[in-house]
MARTOR-995953 format. One record per residue (C-alpha): residue number from 1; x, y, z; residue in one letter. Coordinates in steps of 0.5 Angstrom, whole numbers, plus 500, padded with zeros to 3 digits. Layout:
REM MARTOR-995953
+-----+-----+-----+-----+----+
:   i :  px :  py :  pz : aa :
+-----+-----+-----+-----+----+
: NUM :   X :   Y :   Z :  a :
...
+-----+-----+-----+-----+----+
***
This chain:
REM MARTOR-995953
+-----+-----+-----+-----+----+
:   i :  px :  py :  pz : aa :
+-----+-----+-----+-----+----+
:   1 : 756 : 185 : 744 :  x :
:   2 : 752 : 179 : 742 :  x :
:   3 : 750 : 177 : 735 :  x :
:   4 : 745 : 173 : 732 :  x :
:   5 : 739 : 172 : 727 :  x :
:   6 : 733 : 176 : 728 :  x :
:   7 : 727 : 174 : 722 :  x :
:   8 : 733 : 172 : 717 :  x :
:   9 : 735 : 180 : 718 :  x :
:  10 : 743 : 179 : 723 :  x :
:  11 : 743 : 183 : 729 :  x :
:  12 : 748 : 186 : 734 :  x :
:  13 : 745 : 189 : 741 :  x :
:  14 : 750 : 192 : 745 :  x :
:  15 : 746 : 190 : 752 :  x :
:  16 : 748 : 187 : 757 :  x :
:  17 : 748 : 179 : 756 :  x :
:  18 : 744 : 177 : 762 :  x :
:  19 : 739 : 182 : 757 :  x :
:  20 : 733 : 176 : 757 :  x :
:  21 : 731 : 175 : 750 :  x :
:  22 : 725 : 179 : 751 :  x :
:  23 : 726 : 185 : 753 :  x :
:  24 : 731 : 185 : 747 :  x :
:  25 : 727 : 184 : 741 :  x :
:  26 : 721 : 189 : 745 :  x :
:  27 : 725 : 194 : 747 :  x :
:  28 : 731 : 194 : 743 :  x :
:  29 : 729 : 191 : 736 :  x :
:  30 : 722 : 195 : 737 :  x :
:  31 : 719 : 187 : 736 :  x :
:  32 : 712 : 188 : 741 :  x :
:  33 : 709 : 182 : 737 :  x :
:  34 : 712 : 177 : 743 :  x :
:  35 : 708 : 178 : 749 :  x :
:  36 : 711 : 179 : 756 :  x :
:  37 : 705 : 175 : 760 :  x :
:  38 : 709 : 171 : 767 :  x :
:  39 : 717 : 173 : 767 :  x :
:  40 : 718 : 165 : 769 :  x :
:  41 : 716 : 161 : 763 :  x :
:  42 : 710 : 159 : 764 :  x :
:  43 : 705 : 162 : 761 :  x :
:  44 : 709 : 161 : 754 :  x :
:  45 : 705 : 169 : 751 :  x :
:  46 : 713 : 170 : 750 :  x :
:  47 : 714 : 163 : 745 :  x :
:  48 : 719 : 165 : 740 :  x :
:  49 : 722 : 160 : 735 :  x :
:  50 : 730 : 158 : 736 :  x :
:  51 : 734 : 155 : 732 :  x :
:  52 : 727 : 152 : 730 :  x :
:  53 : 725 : 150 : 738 :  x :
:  54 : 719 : 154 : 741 :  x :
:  55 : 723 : 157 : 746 :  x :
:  56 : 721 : 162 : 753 :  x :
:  57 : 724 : 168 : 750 :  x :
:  58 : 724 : 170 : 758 :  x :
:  59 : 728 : 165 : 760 :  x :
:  60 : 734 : 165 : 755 :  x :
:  61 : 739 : 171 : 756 :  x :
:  62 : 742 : 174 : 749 :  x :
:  63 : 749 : 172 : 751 :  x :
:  64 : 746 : 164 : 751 :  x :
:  65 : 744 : 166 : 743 :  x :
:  66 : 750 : 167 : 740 :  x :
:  67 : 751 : 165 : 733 :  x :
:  68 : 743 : 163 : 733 :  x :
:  69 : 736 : 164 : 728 :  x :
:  70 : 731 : 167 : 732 :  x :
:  71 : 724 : 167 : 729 :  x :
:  72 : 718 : 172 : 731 :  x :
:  73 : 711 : 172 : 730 :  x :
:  74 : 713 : 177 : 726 :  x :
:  75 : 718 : 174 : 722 :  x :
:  76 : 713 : 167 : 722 :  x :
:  77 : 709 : 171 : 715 :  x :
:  78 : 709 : 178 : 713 :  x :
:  79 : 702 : 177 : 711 :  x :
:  80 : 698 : 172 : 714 :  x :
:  81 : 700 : 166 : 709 :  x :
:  82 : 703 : 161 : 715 :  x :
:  83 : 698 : 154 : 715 :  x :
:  84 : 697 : 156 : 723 :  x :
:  85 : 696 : 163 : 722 :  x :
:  86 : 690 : 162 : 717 :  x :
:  87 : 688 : 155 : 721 :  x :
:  88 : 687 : 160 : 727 :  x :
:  89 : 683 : 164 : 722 :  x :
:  90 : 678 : 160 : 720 :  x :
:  91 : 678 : 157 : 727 :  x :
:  92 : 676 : 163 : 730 :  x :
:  93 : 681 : 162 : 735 :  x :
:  94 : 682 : 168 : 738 :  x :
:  95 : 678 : 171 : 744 :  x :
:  96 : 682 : 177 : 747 :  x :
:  97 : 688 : 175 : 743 :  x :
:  98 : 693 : 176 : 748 :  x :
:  99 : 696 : 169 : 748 :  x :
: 100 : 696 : 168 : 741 :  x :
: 101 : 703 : 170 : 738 :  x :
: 102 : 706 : 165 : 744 :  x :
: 103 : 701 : 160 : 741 :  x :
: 104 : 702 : 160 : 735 :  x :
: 105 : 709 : 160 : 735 :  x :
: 106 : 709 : 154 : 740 :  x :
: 107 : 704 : 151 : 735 :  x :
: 108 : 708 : 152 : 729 :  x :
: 109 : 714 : 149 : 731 :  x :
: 110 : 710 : 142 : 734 :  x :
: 111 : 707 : 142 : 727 :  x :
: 112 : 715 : 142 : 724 :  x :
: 113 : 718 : 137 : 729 :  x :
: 114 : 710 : 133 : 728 :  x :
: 115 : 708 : 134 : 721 :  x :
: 116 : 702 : 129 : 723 :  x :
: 117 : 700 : 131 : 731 :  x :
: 118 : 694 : 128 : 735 :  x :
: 119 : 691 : 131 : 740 :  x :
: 120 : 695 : 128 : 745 :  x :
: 121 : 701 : 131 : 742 :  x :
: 122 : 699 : 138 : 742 :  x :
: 123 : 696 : 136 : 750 :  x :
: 124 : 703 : 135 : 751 :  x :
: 125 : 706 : 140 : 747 :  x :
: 126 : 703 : 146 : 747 :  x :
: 127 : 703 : 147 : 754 :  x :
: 128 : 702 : 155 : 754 :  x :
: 129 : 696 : 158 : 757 :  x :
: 130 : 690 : 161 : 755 :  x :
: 131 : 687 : 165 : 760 :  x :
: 132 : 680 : 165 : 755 :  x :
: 133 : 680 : 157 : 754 :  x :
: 134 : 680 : 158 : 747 :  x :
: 135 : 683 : 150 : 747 :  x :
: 136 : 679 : 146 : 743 :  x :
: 137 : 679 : 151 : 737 :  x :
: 138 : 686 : 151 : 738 :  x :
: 139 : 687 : 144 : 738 :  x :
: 140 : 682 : 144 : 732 :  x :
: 141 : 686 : 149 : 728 :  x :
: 142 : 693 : 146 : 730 :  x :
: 143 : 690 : 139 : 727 :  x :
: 144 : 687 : 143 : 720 :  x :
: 145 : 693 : 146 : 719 :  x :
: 146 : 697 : 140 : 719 :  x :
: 147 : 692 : 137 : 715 :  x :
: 148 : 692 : 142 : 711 :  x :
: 149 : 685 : 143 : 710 :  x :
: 150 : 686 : 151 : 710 :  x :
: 151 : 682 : 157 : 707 :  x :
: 152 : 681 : 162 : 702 :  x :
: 153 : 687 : 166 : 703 :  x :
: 154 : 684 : 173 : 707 :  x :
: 155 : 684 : 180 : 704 :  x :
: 156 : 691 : 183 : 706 :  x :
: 157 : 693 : 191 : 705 :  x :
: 158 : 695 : 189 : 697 :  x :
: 159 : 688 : 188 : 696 :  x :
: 160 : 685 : 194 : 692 :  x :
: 161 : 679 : 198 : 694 :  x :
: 162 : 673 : 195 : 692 :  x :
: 163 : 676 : 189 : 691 :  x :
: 164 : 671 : 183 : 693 :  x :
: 165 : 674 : 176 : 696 :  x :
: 166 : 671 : 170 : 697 :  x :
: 167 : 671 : 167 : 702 :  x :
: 168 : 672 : 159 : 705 :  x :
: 169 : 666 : 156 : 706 :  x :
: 170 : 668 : 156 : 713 :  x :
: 171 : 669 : 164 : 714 :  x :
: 172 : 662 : 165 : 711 :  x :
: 173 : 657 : 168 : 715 :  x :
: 174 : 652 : 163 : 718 :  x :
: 175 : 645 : 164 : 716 :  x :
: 176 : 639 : 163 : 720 :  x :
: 177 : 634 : 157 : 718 :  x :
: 178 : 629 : 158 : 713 :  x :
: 179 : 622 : 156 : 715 :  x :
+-----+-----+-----+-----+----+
***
């Protein structure tokens, strides 16, 4: 049995310990959030966070993680709130969304070792894919995030029926040209 953290919560799986870390947090842990893109930690769709280090969850066994934290997308905010996560919001980031758990956690851990990064720090850090070319919103996101040039928070399922939000100037709808 191999025992470790998962999103503060303390787990013990009963896999085998070769179990890559993926297939135990989809399969056992019922934690899809994580993505399984290449199986050779290349892609970096299944990026997760050990012990605060973005990590290739298809490439660490569950017996190698004994006695360590283990963040998720799923554990990285319950309703959106992360700097990343609502930089990728204003940014628009997503395209067909994939990718985008994976390149969240890598961008969330390079922001926490690199409070201040430039663009050749995420060049050179985020090495995950993105099979829409959504990398210039990424960078823009990663460095509004670290500047901490955020949105209005969005409406989460606490918001009551009816309940109007306003939103960033940035996530307003554009309008066209008057004249």
């Amino acid at each position: 049995m191999t025992r470790f953290t998962i999103n503060n919560s303390p787990v013990e799986f009963k896999l085998s310990p070769d179990t890559p870390l993926l297939w135990a947090l989809r399969d056992a842990a019922n934690l899809t959030g994580t993505k399984y893109g290449c199986g050779a930690g290349l892609c970096g769709a299944c990026t997760v966070h050990v012990d605060g280090i973005a990590t290739r969850s298809c490439q660490v066994t569950i017996g190698a993680l004994e006695g360590t934290f283990v963040t998720t997308i799923e554990g990285l905010s319950d309703d959106r709130s992360h700097p990343i996560q609502q930089a990728w919001i204003a940014e628009q980031v997503p395209q067909c969304g994939f990718c985008q758990s994976g390149m969240i956690m890598a961008a969330a851990a390079l922001i926490k070792a690199k409070p201040e990064p430039t663009p050749a720090d995420i060049d050179a850090e985020i090495t995950n894919l993105c099979r829409c070319g959504t990398y210039p919103r990424i960078r823009r996101a990663i460095i509004r995030a670290a500047r901490g040039d955020l949105p209005t928070p969005l409406p989460g399922p606490d918001t009551a029926p009816g309940e109007a939000v306003r939103l960033a100037p940035s996530l307003r709808p554009r309008q066209p040209p008057t004249g």
